[in-house]
N, CA, C and O of each residue as an XYZ file, in Angstrom:
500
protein
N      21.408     27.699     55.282
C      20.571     26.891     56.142
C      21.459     26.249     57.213
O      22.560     25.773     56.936
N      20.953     26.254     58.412
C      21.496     25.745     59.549
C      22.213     24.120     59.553
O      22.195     23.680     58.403
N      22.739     23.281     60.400
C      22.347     21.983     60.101
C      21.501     21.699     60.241
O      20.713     22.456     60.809
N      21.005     20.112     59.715
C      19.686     19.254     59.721
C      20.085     18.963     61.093
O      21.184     19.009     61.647
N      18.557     18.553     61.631
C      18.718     18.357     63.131
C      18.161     16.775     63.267
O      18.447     15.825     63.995
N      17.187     17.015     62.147
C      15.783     15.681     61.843
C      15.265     16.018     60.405
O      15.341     17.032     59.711
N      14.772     14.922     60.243
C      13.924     15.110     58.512
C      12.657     14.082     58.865
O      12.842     13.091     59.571
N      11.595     14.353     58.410
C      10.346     13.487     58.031
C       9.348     13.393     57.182
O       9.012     14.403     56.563
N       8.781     12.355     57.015
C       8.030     12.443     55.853
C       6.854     11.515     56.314
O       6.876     10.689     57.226
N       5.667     11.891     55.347
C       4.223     11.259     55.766
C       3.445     11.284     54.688
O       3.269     12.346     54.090
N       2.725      9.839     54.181
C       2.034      9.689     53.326
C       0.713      9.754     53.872
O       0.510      9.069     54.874
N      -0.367     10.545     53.342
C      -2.461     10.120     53.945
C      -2.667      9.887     52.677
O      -2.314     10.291     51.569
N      -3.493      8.944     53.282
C      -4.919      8.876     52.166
C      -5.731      9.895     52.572
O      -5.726     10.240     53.753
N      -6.708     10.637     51.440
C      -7.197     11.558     51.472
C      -8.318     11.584     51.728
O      -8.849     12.568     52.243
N      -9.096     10.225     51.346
C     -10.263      9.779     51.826
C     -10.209      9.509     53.085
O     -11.207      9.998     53.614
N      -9.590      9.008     53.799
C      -9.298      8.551     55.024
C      -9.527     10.131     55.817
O     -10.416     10.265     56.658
N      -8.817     11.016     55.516
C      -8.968     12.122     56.625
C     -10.168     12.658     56.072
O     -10.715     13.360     56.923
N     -10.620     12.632     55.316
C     -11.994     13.044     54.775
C     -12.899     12.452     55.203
O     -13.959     13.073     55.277
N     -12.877     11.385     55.544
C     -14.101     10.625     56.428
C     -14.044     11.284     57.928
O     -14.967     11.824     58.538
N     -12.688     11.081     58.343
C     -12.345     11.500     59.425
C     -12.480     12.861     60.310
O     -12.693     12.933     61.520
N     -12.296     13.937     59.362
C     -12.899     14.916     59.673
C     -14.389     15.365     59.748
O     -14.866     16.372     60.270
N     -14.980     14.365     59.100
C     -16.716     14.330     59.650
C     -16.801     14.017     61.011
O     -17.980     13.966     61.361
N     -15.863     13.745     62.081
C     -16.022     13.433     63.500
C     -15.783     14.560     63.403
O     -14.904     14.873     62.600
N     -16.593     15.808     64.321
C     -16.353     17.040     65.274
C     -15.506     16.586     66.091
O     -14.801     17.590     66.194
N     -14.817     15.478     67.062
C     -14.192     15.018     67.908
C     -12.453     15.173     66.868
O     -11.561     15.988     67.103
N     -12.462     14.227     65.884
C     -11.112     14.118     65.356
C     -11.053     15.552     65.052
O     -10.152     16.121     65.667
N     -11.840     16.392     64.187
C     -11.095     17.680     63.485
C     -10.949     18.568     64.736
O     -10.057     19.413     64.660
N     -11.667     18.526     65.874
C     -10.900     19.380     66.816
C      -9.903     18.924     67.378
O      -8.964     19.718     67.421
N      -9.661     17.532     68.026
C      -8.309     16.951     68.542
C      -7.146     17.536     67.569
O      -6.063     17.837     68.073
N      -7.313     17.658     66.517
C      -6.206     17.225     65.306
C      -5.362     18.336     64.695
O      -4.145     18.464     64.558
N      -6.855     19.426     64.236
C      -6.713     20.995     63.530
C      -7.018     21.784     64.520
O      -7.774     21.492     65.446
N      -6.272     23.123     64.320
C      -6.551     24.416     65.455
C      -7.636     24.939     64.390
O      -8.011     24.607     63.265
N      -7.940     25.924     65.328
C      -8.766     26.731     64.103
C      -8.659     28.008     62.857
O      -9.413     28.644     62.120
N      -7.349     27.906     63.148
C      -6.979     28.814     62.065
C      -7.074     27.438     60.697
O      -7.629     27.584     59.607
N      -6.351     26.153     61.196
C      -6.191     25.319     60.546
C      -7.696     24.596     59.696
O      -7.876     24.025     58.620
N      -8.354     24.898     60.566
C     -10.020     24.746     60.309
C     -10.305     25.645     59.319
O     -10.440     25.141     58.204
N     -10.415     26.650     59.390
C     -10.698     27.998     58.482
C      -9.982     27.607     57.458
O     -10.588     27.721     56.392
N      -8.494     27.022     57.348
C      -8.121     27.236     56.422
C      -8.934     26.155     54.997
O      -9.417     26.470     53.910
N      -8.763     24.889     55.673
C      -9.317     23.511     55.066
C     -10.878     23.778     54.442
O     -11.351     23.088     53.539
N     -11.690     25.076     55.189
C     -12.802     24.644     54.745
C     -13.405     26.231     53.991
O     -13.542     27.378     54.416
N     -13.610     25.655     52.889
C     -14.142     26.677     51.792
C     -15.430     27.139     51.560
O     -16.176     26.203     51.272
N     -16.080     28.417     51.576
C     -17.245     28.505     51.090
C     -17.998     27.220     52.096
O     -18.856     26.516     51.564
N     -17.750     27.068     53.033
C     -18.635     25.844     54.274
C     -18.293     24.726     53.525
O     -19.048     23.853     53.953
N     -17.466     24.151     52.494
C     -17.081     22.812     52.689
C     -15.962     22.256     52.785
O     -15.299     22.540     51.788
N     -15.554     21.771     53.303
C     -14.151     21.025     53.438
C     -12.993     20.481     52.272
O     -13.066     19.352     51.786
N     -12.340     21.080     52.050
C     -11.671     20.941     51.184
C     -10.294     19.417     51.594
O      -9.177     19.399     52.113
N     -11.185     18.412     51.025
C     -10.020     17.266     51.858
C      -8.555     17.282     51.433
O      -7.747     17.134     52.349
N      -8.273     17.374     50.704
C      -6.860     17.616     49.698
C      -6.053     18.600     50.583
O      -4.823     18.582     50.637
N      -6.963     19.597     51.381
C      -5.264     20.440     51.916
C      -5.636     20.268     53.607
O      -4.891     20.864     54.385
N      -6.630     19.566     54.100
C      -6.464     19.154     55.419
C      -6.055     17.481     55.720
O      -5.951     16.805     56.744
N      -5.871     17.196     54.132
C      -4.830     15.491     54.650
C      -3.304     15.841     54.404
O      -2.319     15.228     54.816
N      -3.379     17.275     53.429
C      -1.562     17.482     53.231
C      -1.088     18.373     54.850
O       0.006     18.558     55.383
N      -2.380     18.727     55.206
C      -2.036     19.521     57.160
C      -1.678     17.954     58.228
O      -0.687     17.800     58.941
N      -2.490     17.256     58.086
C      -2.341     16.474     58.453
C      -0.968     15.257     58.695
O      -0.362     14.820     59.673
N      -0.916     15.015     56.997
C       0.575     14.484     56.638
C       1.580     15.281     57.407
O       2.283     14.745     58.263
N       1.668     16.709     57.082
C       2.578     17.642     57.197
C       2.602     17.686     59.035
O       3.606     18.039     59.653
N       1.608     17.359     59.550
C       1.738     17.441     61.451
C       2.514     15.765     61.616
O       3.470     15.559     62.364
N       2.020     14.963     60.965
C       3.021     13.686     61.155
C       4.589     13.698     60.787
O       5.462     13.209     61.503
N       4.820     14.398     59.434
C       6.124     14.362     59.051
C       6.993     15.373     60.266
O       8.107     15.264     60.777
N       6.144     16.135     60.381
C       7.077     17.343     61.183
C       7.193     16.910     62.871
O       7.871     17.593     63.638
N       6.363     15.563     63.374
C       6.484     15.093     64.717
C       7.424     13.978     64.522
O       7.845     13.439     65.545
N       7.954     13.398     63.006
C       8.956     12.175     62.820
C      10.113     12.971     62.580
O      11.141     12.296     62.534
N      10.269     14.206     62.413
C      11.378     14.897     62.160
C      11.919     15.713     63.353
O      13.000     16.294     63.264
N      11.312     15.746     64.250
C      11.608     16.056     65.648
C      11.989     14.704     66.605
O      12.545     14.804     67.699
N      11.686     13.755     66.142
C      12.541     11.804     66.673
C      11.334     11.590     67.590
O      11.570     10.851     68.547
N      10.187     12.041     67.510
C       9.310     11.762     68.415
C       8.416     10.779     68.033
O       8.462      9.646     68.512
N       7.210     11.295     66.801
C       6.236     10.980     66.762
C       5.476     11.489     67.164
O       5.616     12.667     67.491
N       3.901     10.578     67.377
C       2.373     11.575     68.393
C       2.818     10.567     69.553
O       2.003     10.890     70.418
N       3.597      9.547     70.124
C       3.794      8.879     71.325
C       4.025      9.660     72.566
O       3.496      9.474     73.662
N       4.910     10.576     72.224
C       5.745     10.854     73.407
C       5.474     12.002     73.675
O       6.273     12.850     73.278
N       4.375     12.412     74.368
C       3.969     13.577     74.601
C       3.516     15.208     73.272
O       2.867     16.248     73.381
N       4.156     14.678     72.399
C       3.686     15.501     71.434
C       2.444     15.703     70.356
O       2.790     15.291     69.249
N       1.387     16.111     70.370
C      -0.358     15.540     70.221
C      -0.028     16.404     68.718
O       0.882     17.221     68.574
N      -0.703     16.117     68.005
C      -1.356     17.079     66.125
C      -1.319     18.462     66.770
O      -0.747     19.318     66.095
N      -1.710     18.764     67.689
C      -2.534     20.037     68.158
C      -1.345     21.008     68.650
O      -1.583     22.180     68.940
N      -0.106     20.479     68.725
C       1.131     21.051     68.916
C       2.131     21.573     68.028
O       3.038     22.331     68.372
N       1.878     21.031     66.601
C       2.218     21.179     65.544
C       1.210     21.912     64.318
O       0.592     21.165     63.559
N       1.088     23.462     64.178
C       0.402     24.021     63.561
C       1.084     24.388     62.079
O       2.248     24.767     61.956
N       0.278     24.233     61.135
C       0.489     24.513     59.979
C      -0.197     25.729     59.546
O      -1.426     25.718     59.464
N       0.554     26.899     59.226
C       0.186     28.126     58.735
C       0.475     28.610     57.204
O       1.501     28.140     56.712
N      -0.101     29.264     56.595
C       0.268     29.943     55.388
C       0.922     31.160     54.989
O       0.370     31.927     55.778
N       1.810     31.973     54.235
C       1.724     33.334     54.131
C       0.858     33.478     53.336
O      -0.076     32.736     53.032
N       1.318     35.004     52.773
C       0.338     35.942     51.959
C       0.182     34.932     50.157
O      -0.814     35.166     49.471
N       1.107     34.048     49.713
C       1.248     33.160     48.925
C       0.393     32.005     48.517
O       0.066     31.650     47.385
N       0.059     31.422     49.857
C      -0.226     30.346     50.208
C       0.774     29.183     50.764
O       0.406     28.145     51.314
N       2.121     29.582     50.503
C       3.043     28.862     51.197
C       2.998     28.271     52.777
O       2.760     29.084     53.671
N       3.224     26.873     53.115
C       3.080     26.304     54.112
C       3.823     26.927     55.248
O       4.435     27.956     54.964
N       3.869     26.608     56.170
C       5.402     26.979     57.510
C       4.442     26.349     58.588
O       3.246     26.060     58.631
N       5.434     26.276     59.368
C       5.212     24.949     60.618
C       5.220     26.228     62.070
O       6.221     26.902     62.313
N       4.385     26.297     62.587
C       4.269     26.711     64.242
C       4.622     26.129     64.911
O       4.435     25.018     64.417
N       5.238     25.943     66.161
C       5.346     24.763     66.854
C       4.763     25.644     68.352
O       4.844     26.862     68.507
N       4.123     24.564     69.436
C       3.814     24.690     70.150
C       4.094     23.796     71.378
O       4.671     22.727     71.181
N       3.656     24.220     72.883
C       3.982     23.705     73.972
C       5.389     22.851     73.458
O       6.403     23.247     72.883
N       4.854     21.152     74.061
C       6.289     20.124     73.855
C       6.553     20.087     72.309
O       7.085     18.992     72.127
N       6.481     20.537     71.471
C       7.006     20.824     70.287
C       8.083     21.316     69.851
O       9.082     20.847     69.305
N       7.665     22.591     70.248
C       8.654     23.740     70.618
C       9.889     23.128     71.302
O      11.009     23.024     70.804
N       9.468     22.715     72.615
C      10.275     22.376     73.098
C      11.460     21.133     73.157
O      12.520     21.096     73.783
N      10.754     20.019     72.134
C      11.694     19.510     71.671
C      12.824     20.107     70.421
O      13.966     19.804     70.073
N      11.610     21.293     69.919
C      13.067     21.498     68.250
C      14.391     21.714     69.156
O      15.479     21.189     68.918
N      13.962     23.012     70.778
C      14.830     23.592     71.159
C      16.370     22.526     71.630
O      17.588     22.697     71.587
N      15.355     21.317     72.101
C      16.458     20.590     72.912
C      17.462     19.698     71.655
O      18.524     19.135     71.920
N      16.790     19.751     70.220
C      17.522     19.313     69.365
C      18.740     20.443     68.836
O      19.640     20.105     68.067
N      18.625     21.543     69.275
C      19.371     22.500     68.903
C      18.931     23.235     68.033
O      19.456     24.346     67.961
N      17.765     22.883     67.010
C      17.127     23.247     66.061
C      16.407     24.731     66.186
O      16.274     25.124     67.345
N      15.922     25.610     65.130
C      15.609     26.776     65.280
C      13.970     27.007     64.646
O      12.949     27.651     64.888
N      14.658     25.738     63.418
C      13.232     26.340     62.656
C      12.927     25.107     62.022
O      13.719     24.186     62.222
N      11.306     24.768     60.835
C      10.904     23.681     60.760
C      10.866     23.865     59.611
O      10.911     25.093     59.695
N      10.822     23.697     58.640
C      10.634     23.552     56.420
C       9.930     22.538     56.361
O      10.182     21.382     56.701
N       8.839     23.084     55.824
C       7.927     21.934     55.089
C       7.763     21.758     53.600
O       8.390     22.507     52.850
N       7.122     21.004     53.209
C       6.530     20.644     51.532
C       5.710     20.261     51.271
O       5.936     19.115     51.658
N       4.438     20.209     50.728
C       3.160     19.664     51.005
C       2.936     19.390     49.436
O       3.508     20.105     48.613
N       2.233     18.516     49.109
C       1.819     18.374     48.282
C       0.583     17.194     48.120
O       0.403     16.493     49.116
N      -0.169     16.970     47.071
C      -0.947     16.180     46.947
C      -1.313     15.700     45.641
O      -1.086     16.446     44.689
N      -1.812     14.642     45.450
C      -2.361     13.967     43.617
C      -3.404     12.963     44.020
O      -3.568     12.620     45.191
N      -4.248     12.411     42.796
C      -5.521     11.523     42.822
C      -5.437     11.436     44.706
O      -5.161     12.516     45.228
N      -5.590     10.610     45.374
C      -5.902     10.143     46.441
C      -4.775     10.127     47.723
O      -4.900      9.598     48.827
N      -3.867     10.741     47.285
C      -2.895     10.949     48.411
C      -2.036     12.227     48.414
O      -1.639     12.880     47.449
N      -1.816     12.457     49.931
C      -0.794     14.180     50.063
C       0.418     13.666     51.095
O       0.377     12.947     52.094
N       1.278     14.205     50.561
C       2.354     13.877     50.942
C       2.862     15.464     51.685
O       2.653     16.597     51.249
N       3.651     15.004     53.050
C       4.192     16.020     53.500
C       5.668     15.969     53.935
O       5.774     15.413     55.028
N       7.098     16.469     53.301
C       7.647     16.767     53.912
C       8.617     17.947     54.757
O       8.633     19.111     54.355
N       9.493     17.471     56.083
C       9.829     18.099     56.763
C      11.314     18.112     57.330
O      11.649     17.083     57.917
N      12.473     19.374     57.215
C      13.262     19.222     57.405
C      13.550     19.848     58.690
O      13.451     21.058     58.481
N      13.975     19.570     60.392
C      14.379     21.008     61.248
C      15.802     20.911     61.079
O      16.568     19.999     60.764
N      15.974     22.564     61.492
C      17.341     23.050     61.255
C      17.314     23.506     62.428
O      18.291     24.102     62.881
C-alpha cells in the first residue's frame, strides 16, 4: 500500500438518513443512482446500507482534508460495490481532483453498521 495521504471516519444515525431520504430533494442531492438502486430493495429502502453510503461519502470527504465545505458536494464521492458486495469509493469532478493534488491514487473504505448506527471508514493512499 502506498503512503497514507488522509484517513476519515463518520458516524450516522440510521434513522436520521432514513427520515431523510423520504425527501426526493435530499436522496437526489446526496445518492447517484447507481447508489439509489443499490439502497433500495424489492421498492423499499433499505436504511442500514444508505446511512453506511452516506457515513462512507463523509468519512471519505474528511480524509481528503476537505469536508462537504469546500467545494466538494456527497454527489462527488460515489460508493460502488463488486461482484461480492464489497464497498470502493469513485471519486468524481473536485474529488478526484483533490486525491490527485494530495498525491494520492486511490480511496479504501469500511462500512459497517449495528442497532441504530453505520459507521464508515476511509483511508487515501
Amino acid at each position: 500500500m502506498s503512503d497514507v495521504r488522509g484517513v476519515g471516519v463518520d458516524l450516522c444515525s440510521i434513522d436520521r438518513i432514513e427520515k431523510a431520504i423520504k425527501r426526493e430533494h435530499f436522496k437526489e442531492r446526496v445518492f447517484t443512482q447507481q447508489e439509489i438502486v443499490y439502497f433500495t430493495r424489492n421498492g423499499r429502502v433499505v436504511a442500514e446500507s444508505a446511512a453506511a453510503m452516506f457515513a462512507a461519502k463523509e468519512a471519505v470527504s474528511k480524509a481528503l482534508g476537505t469536508g462537504f465545505l469546500t467545494g466538494i458536494m456527497p454527489e462527488h464521492v460515489e460508493v460502488v460495490h463488486d461482484d461480492r458486495g464489497a464497498p470502493g469509493i469513485v471519486l468524481h469532478g473536485p474529488a478526484e481532483e483533490r486525491l490527485r493534488e494530495l498525491g494520492g491514487s486511490q480511496v479504501h473504505i469500511s462500512l459497517s453498521h449495528e442497532a441504530n448506527s453505520a459507521v464508515a471508514f476511509a483511508v487515501v493512499s
